[in-house]
Each structure stands twice: as C-alpha cells, then as structure tokens.
KENU-345372 format. One record per atom (N, C-alpha, C): residue in one letter; x, y, z; atom name; chain. Coordinates in steps of 0.05 Angstrom, whole numbers, always signed. Last residue first. Layout:
BEGIN
 res   east  north     up atom chain
   A      X      Y      Z   CA     A
...
This chain:
BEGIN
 res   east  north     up atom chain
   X  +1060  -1243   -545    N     A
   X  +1077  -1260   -541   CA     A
   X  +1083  -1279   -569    C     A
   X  +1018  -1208   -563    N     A
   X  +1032  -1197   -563   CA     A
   X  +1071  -1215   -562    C     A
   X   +980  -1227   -549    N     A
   X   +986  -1219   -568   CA     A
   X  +1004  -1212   -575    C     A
   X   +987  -1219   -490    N     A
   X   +984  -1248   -495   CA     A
   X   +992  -1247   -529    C     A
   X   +976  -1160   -482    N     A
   X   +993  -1169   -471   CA     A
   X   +998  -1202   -484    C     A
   X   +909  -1158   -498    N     A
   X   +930  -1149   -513   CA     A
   X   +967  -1162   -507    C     A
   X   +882  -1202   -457    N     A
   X   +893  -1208   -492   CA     A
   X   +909  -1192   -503    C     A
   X   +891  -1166   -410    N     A
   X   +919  -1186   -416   CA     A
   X   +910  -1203   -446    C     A
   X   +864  -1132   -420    N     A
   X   +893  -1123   -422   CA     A
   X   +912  -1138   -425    C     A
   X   +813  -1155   -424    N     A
   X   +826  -1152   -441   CA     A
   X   +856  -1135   -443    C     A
   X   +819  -1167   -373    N     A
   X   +819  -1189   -391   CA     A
   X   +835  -1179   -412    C     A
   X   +806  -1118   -340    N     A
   X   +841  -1136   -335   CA     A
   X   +840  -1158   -354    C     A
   X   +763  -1099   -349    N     A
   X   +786  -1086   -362   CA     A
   X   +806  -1106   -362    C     A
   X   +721  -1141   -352    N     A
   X   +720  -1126   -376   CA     A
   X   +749  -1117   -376    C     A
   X   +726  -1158   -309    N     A
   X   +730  -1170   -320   CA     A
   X   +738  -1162   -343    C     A
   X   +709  -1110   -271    N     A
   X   +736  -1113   -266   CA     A
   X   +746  -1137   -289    C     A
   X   +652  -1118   -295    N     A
   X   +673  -1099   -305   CA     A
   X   +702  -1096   -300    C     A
   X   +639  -1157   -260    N     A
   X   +634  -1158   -282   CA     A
   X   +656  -1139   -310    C     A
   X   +643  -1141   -207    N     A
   X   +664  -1171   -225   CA     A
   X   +668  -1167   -255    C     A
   X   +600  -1110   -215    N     A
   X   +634  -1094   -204   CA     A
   X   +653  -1109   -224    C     A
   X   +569  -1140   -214    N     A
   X   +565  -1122   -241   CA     A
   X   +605  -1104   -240    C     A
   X   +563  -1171   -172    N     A
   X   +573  -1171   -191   CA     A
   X   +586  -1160   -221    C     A
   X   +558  -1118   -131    N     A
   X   +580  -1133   -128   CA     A
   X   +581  -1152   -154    C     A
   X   +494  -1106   -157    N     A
   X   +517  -1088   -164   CA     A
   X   +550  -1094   -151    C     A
   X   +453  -1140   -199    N     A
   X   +472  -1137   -173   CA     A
   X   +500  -1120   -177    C     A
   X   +430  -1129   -239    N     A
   X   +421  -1130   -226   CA     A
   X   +431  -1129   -189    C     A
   X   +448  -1143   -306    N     A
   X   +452  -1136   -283   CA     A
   X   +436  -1130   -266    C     A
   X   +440  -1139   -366    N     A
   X   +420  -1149   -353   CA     A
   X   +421  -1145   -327    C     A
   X   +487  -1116   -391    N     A
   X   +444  -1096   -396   CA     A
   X   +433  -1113   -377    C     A
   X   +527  -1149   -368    N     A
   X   +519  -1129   -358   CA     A
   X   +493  -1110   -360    C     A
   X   +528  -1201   -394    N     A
   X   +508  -1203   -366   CA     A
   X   +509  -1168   -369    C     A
   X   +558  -1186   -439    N     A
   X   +524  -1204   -445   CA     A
   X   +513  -1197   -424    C     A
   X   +604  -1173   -423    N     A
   X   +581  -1157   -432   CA     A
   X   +559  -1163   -436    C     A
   X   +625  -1216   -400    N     A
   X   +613  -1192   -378   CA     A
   X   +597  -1185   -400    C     A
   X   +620  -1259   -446    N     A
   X   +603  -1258   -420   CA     A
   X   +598  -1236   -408    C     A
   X   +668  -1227   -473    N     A
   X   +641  -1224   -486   CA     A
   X   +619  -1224   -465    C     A
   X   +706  -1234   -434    N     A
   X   +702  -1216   -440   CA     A
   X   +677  -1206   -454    C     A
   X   +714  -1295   -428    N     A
   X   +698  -1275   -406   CA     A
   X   +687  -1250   -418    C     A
   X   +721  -1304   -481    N     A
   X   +694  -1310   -479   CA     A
   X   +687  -1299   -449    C     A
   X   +773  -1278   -482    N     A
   X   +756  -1259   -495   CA     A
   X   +734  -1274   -490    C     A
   X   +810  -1320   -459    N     A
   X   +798  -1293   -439   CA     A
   X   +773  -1281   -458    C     A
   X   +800  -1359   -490    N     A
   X   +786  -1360   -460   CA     A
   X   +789  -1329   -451    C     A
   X   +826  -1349   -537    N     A
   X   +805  -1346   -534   CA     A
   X   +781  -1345   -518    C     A
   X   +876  -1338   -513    N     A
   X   +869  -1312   -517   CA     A
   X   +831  -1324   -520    C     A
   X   +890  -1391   -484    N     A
   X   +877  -1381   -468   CA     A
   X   +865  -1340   -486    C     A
   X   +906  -1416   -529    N     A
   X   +892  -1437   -515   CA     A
   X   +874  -1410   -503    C     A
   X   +962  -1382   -546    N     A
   X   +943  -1393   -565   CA     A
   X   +910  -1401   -553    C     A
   X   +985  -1399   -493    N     A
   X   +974  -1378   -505   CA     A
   X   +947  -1376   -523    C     A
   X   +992  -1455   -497    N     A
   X   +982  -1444   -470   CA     A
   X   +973  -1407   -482    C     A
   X  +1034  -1454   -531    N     A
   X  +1004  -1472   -542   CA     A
   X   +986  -1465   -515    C     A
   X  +1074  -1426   -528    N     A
   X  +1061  -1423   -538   CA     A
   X  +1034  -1434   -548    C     A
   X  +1087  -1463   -478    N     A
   X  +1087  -1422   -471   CA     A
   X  +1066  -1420   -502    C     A
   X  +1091  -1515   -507    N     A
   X  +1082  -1504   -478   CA     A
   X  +1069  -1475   -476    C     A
   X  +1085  -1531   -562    N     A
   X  +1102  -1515   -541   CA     A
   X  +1090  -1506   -528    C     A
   X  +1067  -1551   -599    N     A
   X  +1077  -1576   -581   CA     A
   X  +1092  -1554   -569    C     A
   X  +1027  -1522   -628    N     A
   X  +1059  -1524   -639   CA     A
   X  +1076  -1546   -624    C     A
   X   +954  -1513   -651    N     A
   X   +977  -1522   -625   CA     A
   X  +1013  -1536   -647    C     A
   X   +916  -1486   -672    N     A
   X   +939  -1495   -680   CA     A
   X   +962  -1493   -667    C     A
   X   +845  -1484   -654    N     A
   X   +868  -1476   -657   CA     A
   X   +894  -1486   -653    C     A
   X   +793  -1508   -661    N     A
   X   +806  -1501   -684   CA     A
   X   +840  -1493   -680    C     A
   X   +784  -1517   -612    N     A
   X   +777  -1527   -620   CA     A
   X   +797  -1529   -640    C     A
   X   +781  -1452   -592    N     A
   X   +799  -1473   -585   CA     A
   X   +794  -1497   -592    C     A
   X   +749  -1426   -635    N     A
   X   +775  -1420   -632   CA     A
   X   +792  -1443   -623    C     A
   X   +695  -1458   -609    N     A
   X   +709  -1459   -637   CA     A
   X   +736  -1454   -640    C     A
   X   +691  -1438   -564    N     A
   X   +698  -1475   -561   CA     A
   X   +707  -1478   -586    C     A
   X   +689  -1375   -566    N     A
   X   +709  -1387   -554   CA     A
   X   +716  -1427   -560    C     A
   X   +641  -1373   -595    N     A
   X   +676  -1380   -615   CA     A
   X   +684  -1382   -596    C     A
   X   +608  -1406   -563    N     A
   X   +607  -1408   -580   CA     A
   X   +634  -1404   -598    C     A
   X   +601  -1354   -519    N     A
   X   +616  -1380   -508   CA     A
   X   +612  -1393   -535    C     A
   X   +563  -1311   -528    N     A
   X   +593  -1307   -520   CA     A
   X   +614  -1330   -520    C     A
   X   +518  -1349   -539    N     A
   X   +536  -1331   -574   CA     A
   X   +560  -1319   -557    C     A
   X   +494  -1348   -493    N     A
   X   +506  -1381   -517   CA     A
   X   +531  -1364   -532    C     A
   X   +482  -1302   -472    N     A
   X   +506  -1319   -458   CA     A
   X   +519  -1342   -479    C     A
   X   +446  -1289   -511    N     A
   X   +481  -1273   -507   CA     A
   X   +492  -1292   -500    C     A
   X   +412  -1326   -501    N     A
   X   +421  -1320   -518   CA     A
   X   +451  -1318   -526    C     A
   X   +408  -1318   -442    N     A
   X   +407  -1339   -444   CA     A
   X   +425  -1342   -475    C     A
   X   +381  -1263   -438    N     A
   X   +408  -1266   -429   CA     A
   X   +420  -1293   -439    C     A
C-alpha cells in the first residue's frame, strides 16, 4: 500500500510545483487544486484493494465520485 500510496501523491507535489500561476486568484486556486483533487482520487484507489474497513472504504468511494466530478467541473473553468 505504502508504494501506491507514494506514486498517488508524487504528481500531485509535481503538478503543483510546476504549475503556472497567473496572479489570479479564481484562476491560480484552480490550477492549484485540479491536482489536489486527483491525488485524492488516485489515494482512494491505492487504499481500496487494500481495504478493510468498510466506513472507510464508503469515504473512500464517496471520494472517488464527488472528486472527480469536481475535476471535470474545475476544467472546465
């Protein structure tokens, strides 16, 4: 799990690291957070083969959908 968990969080510090802030608020707050939602999004999946609890495993997937609805939504901006 230890693995996954590195390689989910990895381009997220890269993306935002790398990414090309405009001095605008709405849009440098975007930019900032598509890569934060998608390192939840990698995370659930890393933890879920491993799961074991099934109130997280819930989190886990409530993560999975409403994240990525709001990268598409964010992409959108």
């Amino acid at each position: 799990f230890k693995n996954a968990l590195d390689a989910s969080m990895v381009p997220m510090m890269k993306a935002m690291e790398n990414a090309k802030l405009a001095n605008k608020v709405d849009k440098d707050f975007v930019a900032l957070m598509i890569p934060h939602h998608q390192s939840a999004v990698d995370m659930a999946k890393a933890y879920l083969p491993y799961s074991n609890n099934n109130k997280i495993r819930a989190i886990a997937e409530q993560i999975l959908a409403s994240q990525q609805e709001e990268i598409a939504w964010l992409k959108k901006q």
